[in-house]
C-alpha positions, 0 to 999 in steps of 0.5 A, spaced: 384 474 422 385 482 423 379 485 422 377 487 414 381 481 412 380 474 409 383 468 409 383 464 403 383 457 400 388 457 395 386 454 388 393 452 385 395 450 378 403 449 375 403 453 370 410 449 367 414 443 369 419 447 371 416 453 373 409 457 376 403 456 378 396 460 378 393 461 384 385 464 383 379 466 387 383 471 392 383 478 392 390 481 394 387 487 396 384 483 403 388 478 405 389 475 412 396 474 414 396 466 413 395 466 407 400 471 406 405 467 409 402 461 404 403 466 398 410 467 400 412 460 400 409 458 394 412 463 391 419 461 393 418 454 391 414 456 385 418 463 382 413 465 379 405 466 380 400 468 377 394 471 380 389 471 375 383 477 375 386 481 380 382 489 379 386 492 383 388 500 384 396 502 385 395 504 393 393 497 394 398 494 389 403 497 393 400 494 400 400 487 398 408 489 395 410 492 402 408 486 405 414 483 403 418 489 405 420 496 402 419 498 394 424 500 391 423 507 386 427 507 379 433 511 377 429 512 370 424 518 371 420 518 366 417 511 368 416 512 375 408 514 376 408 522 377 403 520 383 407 514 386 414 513 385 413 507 387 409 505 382 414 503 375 410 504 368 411 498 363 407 502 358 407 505 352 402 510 353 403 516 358 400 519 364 395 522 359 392 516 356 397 517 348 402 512 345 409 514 346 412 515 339 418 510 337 423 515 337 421 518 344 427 517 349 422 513 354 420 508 349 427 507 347 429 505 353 422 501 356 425 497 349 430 494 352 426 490 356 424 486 350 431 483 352 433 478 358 433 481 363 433 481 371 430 487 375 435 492 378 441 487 377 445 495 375 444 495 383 449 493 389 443 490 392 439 487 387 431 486 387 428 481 391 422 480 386 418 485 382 410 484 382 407 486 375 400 488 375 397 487 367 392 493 366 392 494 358 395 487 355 394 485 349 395 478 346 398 480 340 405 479 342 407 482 349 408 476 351 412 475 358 417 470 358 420 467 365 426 462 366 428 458 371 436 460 372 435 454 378 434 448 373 439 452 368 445 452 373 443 444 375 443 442 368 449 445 367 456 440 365 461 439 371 466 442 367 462 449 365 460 448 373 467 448 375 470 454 370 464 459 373 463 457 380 469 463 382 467 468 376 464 475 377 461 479 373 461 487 372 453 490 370 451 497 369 445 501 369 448 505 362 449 499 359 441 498 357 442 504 354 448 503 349 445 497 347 439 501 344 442 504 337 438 509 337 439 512 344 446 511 344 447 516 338 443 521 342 446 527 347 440 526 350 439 519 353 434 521 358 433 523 366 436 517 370 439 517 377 447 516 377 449 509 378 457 506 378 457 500 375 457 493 381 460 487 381 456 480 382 458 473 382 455 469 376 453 463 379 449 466 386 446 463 393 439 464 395 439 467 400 433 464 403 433 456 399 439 456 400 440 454 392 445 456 387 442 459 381 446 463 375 445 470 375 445 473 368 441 480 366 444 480 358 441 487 358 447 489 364 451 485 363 458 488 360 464 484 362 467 479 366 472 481 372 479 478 369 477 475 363 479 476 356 473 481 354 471 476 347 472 469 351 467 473 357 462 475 352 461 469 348 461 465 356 456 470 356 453 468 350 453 461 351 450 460 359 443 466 357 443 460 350 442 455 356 439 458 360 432 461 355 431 454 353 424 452 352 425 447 357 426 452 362 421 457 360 413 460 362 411 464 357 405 468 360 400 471 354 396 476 359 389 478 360 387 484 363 388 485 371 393 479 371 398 480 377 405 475 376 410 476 381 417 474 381 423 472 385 428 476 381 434 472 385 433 465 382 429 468 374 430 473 368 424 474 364 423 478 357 418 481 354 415 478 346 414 484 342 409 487 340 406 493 335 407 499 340 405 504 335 398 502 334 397 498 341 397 500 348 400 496 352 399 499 361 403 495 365 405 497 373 409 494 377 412 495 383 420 492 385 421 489 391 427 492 394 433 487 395 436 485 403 443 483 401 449 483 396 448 477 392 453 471 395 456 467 391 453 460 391 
């Protein structure tokens, strides 16, 4: 054990059959490298974890992330923290404390993550996962729901299997924003960094499991390569259908300093709701920064 850090007896619980668990009575802030390396198992194995009671400041936030390897910073710059850019603000209140309005630019985009979605799947090399610290939750909607695209793709027919496995997807950063009616009206969409649209496969490998999983962002998702447009939506339709079944679902209902993190390359998540305009929902998170282009499985 490295000096200031401690090793952990971990206290696991599933969170859901087919996906999570909880691990309590850890501070991520000091942890020894065993039980880091435990935490990264589990969470390959797991997907997701939830590590309740965690009061912990961003500096600290980010070092546990850095652990995993480098953070990414987000193309939209309203949402990056103004202090640590590595630090993406899920929240409907500024810097100074104030509820965005609902017409603002920066609420209407933070909106579409009330659609399914994967983190970064805009980019050439997507997310590895993200780590999502819950500092002012509320249980009035704004649950966060995660699905297991593993099981999704293995339950699937072989016949649906057979005419996805070659199929390759186009996703953009600007399609989030044409997805919201309001922005799409405006001359001003907000301030993000210029991103082309990327190719990935519908069906991915993992590169560390080595499972196949479908790999689907509704929010990104704009066409399929050499397919009919109206056969490829409803394709795509149907799989993110599948896919959110409560069968392969954790729905997280939060509590103040719950960090959840999760592996972006085998789930998609989406956000329930909630009343923006009364309630102050703060949530910072940190996006673990990709290692390879997605293979296909």
């Amino acid at each position: 054990i490295g000096y200031g850090e401690i090793g952990y007896e971990l206290k696991k619980k599933k969170l859901h059959k087919n996906i999570g668990i909880s691990i309590q009575g850890i501070d991520l802030s000091n942890i020894d490298n065993d039980t880091f390396q435990e935490i990264k198992n589990l969470w390959l194995g797991n997907l997701i974890i939830l590590f309740p009671n965690q009061n912990i400041s961003d500096e600290d936030h980010i070092k546990f992330g850095k652990r995993f390897g480098n953070l990414e910073v987000h193309p939209s710059l309203s949402h990056r923290s103004s202090k640590i850019p590595e630090i993406y603000r899920v929240s409907n209140v500024d810097e100074n404390g104030n509820i965005i309005p609902n017409k603002e630019t920066s609420w209407q985009y933070l909106k579409q993550s009330w659609l399914w979605h994967t983190d970064s799947s805009f980019r050439k090399i997507p997310s590895n996962g993200s780590i999502l610290h819950g500092i002012s939750t509320t249980n009035e909607g704004g649950n966060t729901l995660f699905a297991n695209m593993y099981k999704a793709y293995e339950d699937l027919d072989k016949s649906i299997k057979e005419k996805i496995k070659k199929l390759e997807v186009i996703h953009d950063h600007d399609y989030i924003i044409s997805l919201s009616k309001e922005l799409s009206k405006r001359k001003n969409k907000g301030d993000y960094v210029k991103l082309d649209p990327v190719i990935h496969p519908l069906v991915r490998r993992h590169p560390s499991t080595k499972k196949p999983s479908l790999f689907l962002s509704p929010h990104t998702m704009v066409s399929i390569v050499d397919y009919d447009y109206n056969e490829g939506r409803e394709l795509l339709d149907y799989l993110t259908n599948h896919a959110t079944q409560a069968k392969y679902v954790y729905k997280h209902s939060w509590n103040n300093h719950d960090i959840v993190m999760w592996d972006n390359r085998c789930t998609m998540h989406s956000v329930e709701p909630f009343d923006n305009n009364s309630i102050k929902r703060i949530m910072h998170r940190v996006t673990l920064v990709g290692d390879q282009e997605p293979i296909m499985a």
